[in-house]
Each structure stands twice: as C-alpha cells, then as structure tokens.
PAZAPA-4460 file (N, C-alpha, C; in steps of 0.05 Angstrom, whole numbers, plus 32768, in hexadecimal, padded with zeros to 4 digits):
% residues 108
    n_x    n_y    n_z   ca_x   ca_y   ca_z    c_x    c_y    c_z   seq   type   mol
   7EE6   7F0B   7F5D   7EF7   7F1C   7F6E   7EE7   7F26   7F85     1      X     A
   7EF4   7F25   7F9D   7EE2   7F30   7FB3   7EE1   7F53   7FB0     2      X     A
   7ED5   7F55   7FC1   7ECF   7F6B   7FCB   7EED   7F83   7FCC     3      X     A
   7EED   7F96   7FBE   7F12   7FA4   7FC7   7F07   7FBC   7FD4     4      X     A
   7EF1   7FC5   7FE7   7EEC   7FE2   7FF2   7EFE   7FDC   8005     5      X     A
   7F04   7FC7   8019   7F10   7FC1   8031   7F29   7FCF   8029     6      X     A
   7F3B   7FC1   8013   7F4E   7FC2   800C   7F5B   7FEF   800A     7      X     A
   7F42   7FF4   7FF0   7F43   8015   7FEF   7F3F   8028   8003     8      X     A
   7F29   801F   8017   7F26   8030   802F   7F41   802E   803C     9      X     A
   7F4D   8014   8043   7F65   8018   805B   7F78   802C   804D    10      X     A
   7F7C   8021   8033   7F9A   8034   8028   7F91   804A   8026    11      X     A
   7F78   8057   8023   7F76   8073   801C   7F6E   807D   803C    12      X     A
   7F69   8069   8052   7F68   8076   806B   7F88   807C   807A    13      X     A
   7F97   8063   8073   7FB1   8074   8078   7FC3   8081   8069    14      X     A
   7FB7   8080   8052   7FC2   8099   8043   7FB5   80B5   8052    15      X     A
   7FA7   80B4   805B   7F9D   80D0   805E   7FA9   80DC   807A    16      X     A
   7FAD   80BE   808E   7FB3   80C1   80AB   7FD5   80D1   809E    17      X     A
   7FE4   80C5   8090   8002   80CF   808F   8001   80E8   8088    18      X     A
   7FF1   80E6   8070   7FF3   810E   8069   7FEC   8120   807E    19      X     A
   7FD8   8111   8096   7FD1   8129   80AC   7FEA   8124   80BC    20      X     A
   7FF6   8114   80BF   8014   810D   80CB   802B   8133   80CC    21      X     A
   802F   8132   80ED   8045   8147   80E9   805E   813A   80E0    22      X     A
   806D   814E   80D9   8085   8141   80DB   809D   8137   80E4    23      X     A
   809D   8135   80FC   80A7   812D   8112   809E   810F   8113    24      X     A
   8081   8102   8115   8076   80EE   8110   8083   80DF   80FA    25      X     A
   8087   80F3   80DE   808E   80E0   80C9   80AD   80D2   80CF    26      X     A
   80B4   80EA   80DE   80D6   80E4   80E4   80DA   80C9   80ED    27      X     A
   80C0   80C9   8104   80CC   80B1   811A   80C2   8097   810B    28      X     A
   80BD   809F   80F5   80B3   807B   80E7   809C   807C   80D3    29      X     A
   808E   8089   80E2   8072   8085   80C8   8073   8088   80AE    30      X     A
   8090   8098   80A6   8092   8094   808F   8098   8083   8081    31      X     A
   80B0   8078   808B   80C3   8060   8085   80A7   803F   8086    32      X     A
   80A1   8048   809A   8089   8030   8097   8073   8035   807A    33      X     A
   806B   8042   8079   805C   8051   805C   806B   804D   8041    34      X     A
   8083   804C   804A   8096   8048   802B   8093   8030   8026    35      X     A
   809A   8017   803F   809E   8002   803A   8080   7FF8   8032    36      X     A
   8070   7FFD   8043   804E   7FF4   803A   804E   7FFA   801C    37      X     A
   8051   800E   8015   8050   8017   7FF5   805A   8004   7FE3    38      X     A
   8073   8003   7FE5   808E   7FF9   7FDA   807E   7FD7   7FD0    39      X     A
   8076   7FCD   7FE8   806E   7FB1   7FED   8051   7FAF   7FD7    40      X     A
   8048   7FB7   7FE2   8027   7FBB   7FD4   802D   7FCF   7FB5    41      X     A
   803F   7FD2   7FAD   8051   7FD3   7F8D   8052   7FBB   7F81    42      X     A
   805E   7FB0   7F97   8071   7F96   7F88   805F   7F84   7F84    43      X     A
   8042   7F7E   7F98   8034   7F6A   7F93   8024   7F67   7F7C    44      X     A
   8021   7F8C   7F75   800C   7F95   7F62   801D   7F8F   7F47    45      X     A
   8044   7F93   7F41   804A   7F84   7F2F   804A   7F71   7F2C    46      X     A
   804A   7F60   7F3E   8044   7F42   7F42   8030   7F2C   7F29    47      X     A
   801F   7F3E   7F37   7FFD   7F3D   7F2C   7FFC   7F45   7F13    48      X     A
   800B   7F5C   7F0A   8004   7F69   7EEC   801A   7F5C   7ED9    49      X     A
   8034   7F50   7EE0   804C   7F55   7ED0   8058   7F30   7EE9    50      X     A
   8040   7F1F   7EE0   8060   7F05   7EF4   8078   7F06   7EE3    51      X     A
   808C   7EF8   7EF3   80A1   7EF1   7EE1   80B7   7F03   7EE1    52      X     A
   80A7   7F21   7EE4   80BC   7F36   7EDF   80D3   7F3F   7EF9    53      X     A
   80E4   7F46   7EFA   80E5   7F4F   7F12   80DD   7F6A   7F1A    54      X     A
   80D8   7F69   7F2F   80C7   7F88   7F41   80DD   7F97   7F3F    55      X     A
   80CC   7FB5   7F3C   80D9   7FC5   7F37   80DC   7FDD   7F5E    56      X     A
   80EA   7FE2   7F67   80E7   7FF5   7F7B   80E1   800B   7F7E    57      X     A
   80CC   8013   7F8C   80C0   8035   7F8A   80D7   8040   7F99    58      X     A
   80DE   8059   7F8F   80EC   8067   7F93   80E3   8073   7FAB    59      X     A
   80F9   807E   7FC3   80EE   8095   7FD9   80F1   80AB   7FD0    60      X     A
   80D0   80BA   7FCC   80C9   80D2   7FC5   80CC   80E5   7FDC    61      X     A
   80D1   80E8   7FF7   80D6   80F0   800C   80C1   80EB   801F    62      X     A
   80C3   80EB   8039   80A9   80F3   804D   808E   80F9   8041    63      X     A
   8090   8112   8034   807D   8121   8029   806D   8116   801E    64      X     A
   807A   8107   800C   806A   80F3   7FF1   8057   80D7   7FFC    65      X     A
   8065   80C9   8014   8061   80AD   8013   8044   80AC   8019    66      X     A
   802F   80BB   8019   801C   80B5   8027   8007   80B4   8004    67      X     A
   8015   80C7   7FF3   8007   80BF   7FDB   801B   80AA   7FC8    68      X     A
   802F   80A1   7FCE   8041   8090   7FC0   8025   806F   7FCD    69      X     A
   8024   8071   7FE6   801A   8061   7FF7   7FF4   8052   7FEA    70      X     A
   7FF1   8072   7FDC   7FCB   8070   7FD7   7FD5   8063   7FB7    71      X     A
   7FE7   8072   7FAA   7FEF   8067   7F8E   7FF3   8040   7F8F    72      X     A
   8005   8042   7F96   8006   801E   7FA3   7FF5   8009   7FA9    73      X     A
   7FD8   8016   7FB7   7FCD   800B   7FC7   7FB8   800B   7FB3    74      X     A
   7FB9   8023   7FA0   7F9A   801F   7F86   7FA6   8004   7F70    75      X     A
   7FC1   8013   7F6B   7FCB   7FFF   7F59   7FCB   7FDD   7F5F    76      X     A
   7FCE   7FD7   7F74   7FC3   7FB6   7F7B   7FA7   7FAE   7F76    77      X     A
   7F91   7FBF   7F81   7F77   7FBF   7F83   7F76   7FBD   7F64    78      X     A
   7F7F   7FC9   7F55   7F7B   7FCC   7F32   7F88   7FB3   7F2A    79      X     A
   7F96   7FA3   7F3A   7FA9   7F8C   7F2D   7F9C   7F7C   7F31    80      X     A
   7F90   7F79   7F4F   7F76   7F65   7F57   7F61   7F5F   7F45    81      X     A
   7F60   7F7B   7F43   7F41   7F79   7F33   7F3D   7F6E   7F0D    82      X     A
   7F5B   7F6C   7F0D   7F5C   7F5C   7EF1   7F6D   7F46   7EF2    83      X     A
   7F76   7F3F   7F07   7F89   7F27   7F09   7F72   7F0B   7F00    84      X     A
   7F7D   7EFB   7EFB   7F6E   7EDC   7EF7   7F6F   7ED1   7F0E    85      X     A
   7F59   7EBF   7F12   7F53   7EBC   7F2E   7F45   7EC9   7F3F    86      X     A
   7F46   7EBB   7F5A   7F3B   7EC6   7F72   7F43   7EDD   7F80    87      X     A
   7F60   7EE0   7F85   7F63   7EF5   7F92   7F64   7EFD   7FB5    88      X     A
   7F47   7EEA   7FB7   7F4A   7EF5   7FD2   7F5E   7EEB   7FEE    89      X     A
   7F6C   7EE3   7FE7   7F8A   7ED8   7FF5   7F95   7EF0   7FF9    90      X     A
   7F99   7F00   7FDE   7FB0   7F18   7FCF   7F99   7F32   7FE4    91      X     A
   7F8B   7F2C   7FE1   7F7A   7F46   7FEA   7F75   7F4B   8002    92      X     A
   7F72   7F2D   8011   7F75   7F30   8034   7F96   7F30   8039    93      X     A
   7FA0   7F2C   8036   7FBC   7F33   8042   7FC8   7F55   8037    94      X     A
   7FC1   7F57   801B   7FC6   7F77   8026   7FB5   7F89   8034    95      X     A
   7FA0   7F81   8036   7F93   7F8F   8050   7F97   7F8B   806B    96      X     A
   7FAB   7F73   806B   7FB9   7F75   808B   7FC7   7F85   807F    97      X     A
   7FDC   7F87   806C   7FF0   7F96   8079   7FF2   7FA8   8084    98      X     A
   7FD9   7FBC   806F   7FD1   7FD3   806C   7FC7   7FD9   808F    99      X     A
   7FB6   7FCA   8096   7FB2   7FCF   80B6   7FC7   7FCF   80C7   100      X     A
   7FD8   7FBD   80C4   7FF5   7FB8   80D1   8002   7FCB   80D6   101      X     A
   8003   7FDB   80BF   8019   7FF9   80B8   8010   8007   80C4   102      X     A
   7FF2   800E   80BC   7FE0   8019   80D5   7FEB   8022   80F0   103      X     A
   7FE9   8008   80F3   7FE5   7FFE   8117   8003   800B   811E   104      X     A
   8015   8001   8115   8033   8003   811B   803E   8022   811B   105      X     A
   8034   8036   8108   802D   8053   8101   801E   8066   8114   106      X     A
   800C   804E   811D   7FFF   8060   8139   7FE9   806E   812F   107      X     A
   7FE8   8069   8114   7FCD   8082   810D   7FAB   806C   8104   108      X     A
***
C-alpha cells in the first residue's frame, strides 16, 4: 500500500478550511460541495470494506457538520485502503483528486 499522508493531509486540510468557512460561504456551495465529497469518499470506503453490498448514504447533518462528516469519510477510506487486498494506489490517487478538486471548486 502506498503512502496515505497525501490522502489525510488534504481531507483534514479542507476539513479545517470549511470549519473556518463563514456562513454565507457555506450557503453559496461549500457546503453542498463538502457533503457530496463526503458522501462519495463513504461509498468508496464501503466499497472497499463491504463489496457486493449496497452503499449506504450519509445523511445531511447540516452546514455545521459537513466539514467533520467530511474528515470522518476521508479517515474511514484511508482505514479501508490500508487493509484492502491489493495495491490500492489507483483508489488512493483519485481520491486525492477529488479531495483537491472540491478544494479548488470551494475556493479554500
């Protein structure tokens, strides 16, 4: 398994950028983008722990929440990686685009 700091630094860097987030910011999107980043990086991490099953949907905990709904998500794959069979690093560079992606698109 490669390397997952890449992977924990981004999610816990924009986890941190949303919680400094006013709320006016979260209004115009950053949230809604943070849900879906979450939401996604859930499903891959059931993926990885549970194939076969169907994914389950994180619930919207509000604005408030998504930025630790977002770090919860983003450990939980890294933990799926890190015991999945196999390589991984396919699974592990693409959620670290996303994770930059959301980023980028969030503005923070």
């Amino acid at each position: 398994m490669d390397d997952v700091t890449p992977l924990l630094t981004a999610v816990d860097r924009l986890a941190d950028r949303l919680r400094s987030l006013p709320q006016s910011r979260l209004r115009q999107g950053a949230a809604a983008e943070g849900l879906a980043l979450a939401r996604e990086l859930a499903q891959r991490a059931q993926r990885l722990e549970e194939p076969g099953t169907p994914p389950r949907i994180m619930p919207d905990a509000g604005m408030f929440a998504v930025a630790d709904q977002l770090a919860v998500a983003g450990h939980d794959v890294v933990h799926a990686l890190e015991r999945a069979p196999g390589d991984g690093a396919r699974e592990l560079a693409e959620a670290v685009t996303l994770v930059t992606e959301t980023a980028a698109r969030c503005g923070v």
